[in-house]
C-alpha positions in Angstrom: -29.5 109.9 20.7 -31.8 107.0 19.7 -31.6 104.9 17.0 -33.8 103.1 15.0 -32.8 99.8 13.4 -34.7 98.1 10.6 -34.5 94.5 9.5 -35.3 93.7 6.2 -35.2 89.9 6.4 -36.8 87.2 4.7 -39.8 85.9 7.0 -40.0 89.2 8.8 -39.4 92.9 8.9 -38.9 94.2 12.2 -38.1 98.0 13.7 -36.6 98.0 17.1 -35.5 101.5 18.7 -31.6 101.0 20.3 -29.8 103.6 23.0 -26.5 105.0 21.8 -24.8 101.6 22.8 -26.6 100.2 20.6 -28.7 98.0 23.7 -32.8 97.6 23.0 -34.9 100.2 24.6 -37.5 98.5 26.4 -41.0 97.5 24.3 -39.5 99.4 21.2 -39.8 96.7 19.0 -42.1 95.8 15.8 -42.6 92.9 13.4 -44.5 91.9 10.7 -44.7 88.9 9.0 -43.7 88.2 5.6 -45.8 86.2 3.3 -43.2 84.3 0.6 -44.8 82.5 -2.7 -42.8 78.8 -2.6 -42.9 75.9 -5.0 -41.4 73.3 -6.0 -40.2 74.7 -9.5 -38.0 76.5 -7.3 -40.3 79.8 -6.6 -39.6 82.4 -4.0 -40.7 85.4 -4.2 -42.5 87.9 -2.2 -44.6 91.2 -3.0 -42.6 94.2 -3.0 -45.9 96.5 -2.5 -46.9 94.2 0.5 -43.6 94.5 2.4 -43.1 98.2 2.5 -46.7 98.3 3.7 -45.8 95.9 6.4 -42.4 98.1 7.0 -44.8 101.2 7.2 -47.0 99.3 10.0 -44.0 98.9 11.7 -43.2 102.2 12.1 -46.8 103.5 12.5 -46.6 100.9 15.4 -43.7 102.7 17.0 -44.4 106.0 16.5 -47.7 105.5 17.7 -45.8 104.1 21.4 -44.0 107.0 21.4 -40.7 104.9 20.6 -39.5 106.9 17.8 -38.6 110.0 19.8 -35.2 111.2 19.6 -34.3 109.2 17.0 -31.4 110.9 15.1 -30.2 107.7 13.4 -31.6 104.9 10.9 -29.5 101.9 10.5 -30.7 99.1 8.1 -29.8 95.4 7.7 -31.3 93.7 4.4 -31.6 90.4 2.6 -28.6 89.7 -0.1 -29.2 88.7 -3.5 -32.9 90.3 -4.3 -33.8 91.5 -7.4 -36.9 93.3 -9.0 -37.5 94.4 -12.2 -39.2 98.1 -12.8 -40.7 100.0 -15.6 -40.2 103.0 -17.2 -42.3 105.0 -14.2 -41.1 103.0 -11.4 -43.5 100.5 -10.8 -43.0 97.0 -10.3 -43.4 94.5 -13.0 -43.6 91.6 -11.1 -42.4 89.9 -7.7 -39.1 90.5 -6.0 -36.8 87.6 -6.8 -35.5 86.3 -3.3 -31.8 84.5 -2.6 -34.2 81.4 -2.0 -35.7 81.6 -5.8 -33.6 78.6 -7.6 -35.4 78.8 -10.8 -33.0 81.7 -13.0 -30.7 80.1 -15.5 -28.2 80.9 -17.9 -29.7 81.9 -21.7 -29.4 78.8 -24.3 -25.7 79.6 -25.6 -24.7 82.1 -23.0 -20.8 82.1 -22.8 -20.3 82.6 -18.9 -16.8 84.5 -17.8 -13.9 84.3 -20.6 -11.7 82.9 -16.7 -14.5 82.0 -14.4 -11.4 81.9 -11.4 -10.5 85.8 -12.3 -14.2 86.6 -12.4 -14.6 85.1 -8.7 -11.6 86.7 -7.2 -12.8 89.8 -8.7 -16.4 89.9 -7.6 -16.3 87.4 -5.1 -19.1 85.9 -6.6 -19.9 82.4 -9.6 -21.9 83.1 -12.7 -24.9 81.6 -10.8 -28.2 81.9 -10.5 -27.7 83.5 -7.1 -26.6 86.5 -8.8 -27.5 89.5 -11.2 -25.2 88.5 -14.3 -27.9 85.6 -14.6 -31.0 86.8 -12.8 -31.3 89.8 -15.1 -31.3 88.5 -18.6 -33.4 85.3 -17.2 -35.8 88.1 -16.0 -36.3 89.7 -19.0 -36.6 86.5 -21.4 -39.6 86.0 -19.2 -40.8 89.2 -19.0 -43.8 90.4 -21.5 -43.2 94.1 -20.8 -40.2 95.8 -21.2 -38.0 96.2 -18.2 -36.1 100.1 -18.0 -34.2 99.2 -14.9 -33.7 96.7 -12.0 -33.3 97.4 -8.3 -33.3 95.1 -4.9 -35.4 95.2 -2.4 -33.7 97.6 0.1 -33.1 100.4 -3.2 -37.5 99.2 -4.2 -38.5 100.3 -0.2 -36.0 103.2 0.5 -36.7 104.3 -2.8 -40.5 104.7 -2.1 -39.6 106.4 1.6 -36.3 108.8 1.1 -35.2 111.5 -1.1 -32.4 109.4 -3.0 -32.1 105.7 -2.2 -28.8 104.5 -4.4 -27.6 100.8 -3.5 -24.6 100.6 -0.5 -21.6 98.8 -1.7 -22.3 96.2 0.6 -25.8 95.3 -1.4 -24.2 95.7 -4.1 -21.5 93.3 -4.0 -24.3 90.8 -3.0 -25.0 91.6 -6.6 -22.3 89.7 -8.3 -21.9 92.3 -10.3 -19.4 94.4 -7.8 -15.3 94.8 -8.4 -14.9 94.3 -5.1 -11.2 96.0 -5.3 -12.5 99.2 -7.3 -16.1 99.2 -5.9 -17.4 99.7 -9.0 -19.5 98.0 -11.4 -17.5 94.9 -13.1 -17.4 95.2 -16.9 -17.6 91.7 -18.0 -20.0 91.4 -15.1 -22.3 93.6 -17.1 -21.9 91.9 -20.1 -22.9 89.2 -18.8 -26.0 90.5 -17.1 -27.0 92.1 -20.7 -27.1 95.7 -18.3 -25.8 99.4 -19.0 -25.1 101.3 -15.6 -28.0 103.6 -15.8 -30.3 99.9 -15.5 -29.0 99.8 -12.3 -29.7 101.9 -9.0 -26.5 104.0 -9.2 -23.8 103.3 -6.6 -24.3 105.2 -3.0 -20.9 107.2 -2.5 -18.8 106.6 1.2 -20.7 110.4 3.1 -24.2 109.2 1.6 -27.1 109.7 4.1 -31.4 109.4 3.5 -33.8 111.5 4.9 -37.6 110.9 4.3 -39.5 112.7 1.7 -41.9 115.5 2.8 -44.8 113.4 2.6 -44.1 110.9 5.1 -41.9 113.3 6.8 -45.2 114.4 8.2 -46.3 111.1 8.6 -43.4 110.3 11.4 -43.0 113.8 12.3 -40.3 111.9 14.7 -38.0 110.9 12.4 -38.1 113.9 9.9 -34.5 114.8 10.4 -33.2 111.5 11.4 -30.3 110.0 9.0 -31.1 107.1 7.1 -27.4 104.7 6.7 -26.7 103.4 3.5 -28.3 99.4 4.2 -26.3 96.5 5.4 -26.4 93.0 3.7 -27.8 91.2 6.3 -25.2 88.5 7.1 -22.2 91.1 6.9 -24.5 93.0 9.9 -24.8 89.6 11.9 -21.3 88.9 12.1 -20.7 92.6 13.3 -24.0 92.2 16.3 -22.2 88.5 17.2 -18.8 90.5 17.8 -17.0 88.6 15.0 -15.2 91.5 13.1 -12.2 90.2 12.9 -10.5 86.7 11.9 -10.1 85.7 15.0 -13.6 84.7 15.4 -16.2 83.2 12.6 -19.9 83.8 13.3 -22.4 81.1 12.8 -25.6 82.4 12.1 -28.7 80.6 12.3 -32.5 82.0 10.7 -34.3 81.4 8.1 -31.4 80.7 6.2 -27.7 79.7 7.4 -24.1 80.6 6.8 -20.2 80.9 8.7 -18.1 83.7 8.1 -15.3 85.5 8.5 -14.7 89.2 8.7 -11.2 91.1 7.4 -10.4 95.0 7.5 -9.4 95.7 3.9 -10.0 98.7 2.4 -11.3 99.7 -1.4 -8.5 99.2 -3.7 -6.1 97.1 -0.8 -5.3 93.7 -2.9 -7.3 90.8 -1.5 -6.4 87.7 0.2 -6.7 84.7 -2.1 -10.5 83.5 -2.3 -11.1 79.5 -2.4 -13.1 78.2 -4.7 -16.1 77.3 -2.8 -16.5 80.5 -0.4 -17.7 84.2 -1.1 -16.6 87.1 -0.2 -19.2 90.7 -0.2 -18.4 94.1 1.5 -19.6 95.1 4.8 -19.0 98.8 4.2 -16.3 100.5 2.0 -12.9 99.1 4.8 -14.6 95.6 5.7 -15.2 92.9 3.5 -16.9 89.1 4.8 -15.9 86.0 3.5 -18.1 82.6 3.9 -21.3 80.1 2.5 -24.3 80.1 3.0 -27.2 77.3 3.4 -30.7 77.7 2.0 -31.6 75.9 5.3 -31.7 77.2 8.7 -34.5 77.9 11.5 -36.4 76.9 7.9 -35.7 73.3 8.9 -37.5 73.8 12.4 -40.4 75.6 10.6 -41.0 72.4 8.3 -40.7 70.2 11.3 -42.7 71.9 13.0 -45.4 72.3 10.6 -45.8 68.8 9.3 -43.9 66.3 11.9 -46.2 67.6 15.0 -43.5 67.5 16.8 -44.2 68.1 20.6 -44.2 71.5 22.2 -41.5 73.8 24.8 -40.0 71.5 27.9 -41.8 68.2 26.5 -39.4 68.8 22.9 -36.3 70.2 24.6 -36.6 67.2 27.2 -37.5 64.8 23.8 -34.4 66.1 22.3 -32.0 66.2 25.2 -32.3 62.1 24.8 -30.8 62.4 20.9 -26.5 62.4 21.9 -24.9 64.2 19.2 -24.3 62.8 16.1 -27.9 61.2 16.6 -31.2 61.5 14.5 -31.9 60.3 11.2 -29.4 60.9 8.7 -30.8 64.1 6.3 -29.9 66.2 4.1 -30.6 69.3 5.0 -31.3 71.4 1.6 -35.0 71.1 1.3 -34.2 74.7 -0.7 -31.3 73.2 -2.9 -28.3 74.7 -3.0 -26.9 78.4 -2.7 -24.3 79.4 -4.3 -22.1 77.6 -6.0 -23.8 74.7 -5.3 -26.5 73.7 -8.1 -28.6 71.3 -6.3 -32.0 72.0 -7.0 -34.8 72.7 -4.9 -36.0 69.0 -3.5 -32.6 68.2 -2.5 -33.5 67.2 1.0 -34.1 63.9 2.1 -34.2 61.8 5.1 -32.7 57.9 5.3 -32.8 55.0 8.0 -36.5 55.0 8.5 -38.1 52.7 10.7 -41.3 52.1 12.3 -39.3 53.5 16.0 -38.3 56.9 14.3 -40.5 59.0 15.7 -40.5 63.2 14.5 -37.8 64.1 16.9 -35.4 61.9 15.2 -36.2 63.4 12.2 -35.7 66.7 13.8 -32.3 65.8 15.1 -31.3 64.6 11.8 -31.8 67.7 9.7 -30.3 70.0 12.1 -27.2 67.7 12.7 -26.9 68.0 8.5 -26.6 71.8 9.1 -23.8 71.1 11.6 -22.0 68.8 9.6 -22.2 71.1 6.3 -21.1 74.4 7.9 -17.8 72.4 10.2 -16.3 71.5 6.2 -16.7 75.1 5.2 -15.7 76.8 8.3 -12.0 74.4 7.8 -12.1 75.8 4.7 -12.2 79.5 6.2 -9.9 78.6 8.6 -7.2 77.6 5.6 -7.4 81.9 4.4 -6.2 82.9 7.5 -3.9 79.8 9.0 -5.0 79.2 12.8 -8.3 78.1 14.4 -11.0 80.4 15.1 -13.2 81.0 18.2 -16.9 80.2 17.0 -20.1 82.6 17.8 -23.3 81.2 17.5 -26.3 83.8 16.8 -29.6 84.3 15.3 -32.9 83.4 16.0 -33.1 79.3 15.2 -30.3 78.7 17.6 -31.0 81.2 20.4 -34.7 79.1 20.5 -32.7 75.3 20.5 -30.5 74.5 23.2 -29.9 71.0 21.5 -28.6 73.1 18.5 -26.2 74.9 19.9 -25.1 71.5 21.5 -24.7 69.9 18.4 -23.0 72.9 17.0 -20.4 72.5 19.8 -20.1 69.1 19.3 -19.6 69.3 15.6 -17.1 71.9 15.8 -14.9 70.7 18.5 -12.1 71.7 19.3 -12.7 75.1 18.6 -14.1 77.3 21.9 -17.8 77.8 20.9 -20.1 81.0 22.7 -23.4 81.8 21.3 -24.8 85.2 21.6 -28.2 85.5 23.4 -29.3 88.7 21.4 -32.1 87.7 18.9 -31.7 91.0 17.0 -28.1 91.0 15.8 -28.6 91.9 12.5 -30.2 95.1 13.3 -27.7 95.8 16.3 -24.6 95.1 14.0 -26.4 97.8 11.3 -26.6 100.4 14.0 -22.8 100.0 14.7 -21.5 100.1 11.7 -24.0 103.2 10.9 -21.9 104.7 13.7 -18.2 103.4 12.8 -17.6 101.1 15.8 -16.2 98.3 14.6 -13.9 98.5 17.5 -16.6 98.5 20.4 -18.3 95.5 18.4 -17.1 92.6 21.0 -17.3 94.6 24.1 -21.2 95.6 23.1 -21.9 92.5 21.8 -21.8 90.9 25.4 -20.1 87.8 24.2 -19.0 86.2 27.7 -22.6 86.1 28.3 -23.5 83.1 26.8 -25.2 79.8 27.7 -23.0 77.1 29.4 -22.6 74.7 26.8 -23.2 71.2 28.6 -21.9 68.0 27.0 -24.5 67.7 24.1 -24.9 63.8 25.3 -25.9 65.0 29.1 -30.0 64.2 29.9 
């Protein structure tokens, strides 16, 4: 049995084809870049029409290699936080709202939660504009057309592709609108939101599984009897492809975006451990719940470096940056995309100080992602103060697998703790596919963490 894994992320959708341990079969992989609308109001959104045609190009890639054969299983990992509002026949009536859009905000005279603490412990989330209970009636103020219901991205794209496409509890609590005890929707949550259940894309139950309507059935003739998982927020999935699914290790992962967390077994309607104030905490599945923060800036820093510093290219920057000790660059702050949640820093936030005529675009490089490393070692103490003993630390994603000056400075920052970093560039798709099969419990040994770089001292040349 082969399985295919989809990524619904921000920048990118990718479709990669994995054995039944979950490893990459060889070539099976295909990406398509996403195209999001910034600006400095705060904007970013992308077309919901224009990603599942670059998801269908994916697969039309694969099955066109012959990758899609034997394919029995579909395992998705997707964005948190997305929302888009639909009419009356289904059709979008406007752009998806992305976790990086900082512009919702509460209604002139809104009331927020009658106890904001009982609220968070509840949902795991703030009445913020990260979330639904202000997203949706921001949304419809704005809107000139009235608005039947409202779904995210993964219910807009599975909807358009399988016979029934309700939203997973773990997209769900990424919501804010979740019980995260009862997983069901939160009354006052609703309230709040301004939304009646049957607004929302009803709630997938625990032996849900998709199959593809007959149209594109014959389409992908391959995967016409494959099973389609209910979808994985995508940073729940990371920590499960790093190996971090329990609280002995925290996973820092590194994209577009960034975040630490920390995964627990606890099962619907088990009391939760105590959440502090300035963490979340979103299902994995219906037995797992994550708890962490989250950074609007990640590999995003690099990307703006790149684009506007001209910073120099492959050995000539890593041997450029290799001469920054840690601790070094400019000091920056890092949230050019303001704040996630519960942070309210606006987009603009970031900034770089010390200037001189010497600072050349590698400082400036250094600095920013030496302000990541600084932000995520306060909140990972603050993870570390739930469960009452250090952690090991993983390293993953994409921004950090490409920077071995990153991962130094992530060392460095969050010394003493033992720090790996996992070399797969896909672990949000591979953590998907696991928990799509229930291996939780194979999750380290698959997940090849021994096989890491040797972390040299981040001031070695």
């Amino acid at each position: 049995m082969n399985i295919l894994a989809l990524d619904l992320g921000t920048s990118s959708v990718r479709g990669l084809v994995l054995d039944e341990d979950t490893q990459p079969m060889p070539g099976a992989l295909a990406r398509r870049k996403i195209t999001l609308a910034l600006g400095d109001d705060g904007t970013g959104t992308l077309s919901g029409p224009d990603y599942l045609a670059c998801l269908m190009e994916c697969l039309d890639e694969l099955a066109a290699a012959g990758h899609l054969r034997d394919v029995e299983l579909v395992a998705i990992s997707a964005q948190w936080h997305s929302v888009l509002p639909m009419d009356g026949s289904g059709a979008p009536l406007g752009p998806v709202v992305t976790w990086l859009d900082t512009r919702p905000a509460p209604l002139d005279g809104a009331p927020g939660p009658a106890d904001p603490n009982d609220f968070h412990q509840r949902t795991g989330c703030w009445w913020h504009r990260s979330y639904w209970s202000i997203r949706l009636p921001w949304l419809r103020e704005r809107s000139g057309t009235p608005i039947t219901r409202f779904v995210g991205l993964p219910e807009y794209v599975l909807g358009e592709l399988l016979d029934t496409a309700p939203m997973s509890v773990s997209q769900a609590s990424g919501t804010g609108l979740l019980d995260l005890g009862t997983l069901r929707w939160d009354a006052e949550a609703l309230e709040l939101a301004g939304a009646r259940p049957e607004e929302l894309p009803p709630l997938g139950e625990l032996t849900w599984h998709g199959r593809l309507r007959a149209e594109h059935a014959r389409r992908w003739p391959q995967l016409a009897n494959a099973r389609w998982s209910p979808p994985v927020g995508d940073g729940a999935a990371s920590n499960v492809g790093s190996g971090c699914v329990d609280p002995s290790r925290a996973a820092v992962t590194v994209g577009t975006s960034a975040a630490v967390r920390l995964m627990q077994r606890i099962p619907a309607n088990q009391p939760l451990p105590r959440l502090p104030e300035r963490l979340w905490r979103y299902r994995v599945d219906h037995d797992h719940v994550v708890t962490g923060a989250a950074y609007s800036s990640g590999g995003s820093l690099f990307a703006w470096a790149d684009r506007e510093l001209r910073l120099p290219r492959g050995a000539e920057l890593d041997a450029a940056l290799a001469l920054v000790p840690a601790g070094g660059g400019r000091p920056a702050d890092p949230r050019f995309g303001g704040d996630r949640a519960p942070g309210l820093a606006p987009a603009g936030t970031g900034e770089v100080r010390g200037l001189s005529f010497s600072t050349t675009a590698v400082d400036i490089l250094a600095g920013l992602m030496q302000g990541l490393c600084e932000l995520v070692a306060e909140d990972l103490a603050l993870l570390e103060s739930t469960i009452d003993e250090p952690v090991e630390v993983v390293l993953g994603g994409g921004a950090v697998a490409a920077s071995v000056w990153w991962r130094q400075a992530f060392a460095a920052a969050l010394a003493p703790r033992p720090v790996s970093h996992q070399r797969n560039p896909e672990i949000g798709a591979t953590g998907a596919a696991l928990v799509a099969l229930g291996r939780f419990g194979d999750a380290v040994e698959l997940a090849d963490i021994g096989r890491t770089d040797e972390l040299a001292s981040p001031t070695t040349t």
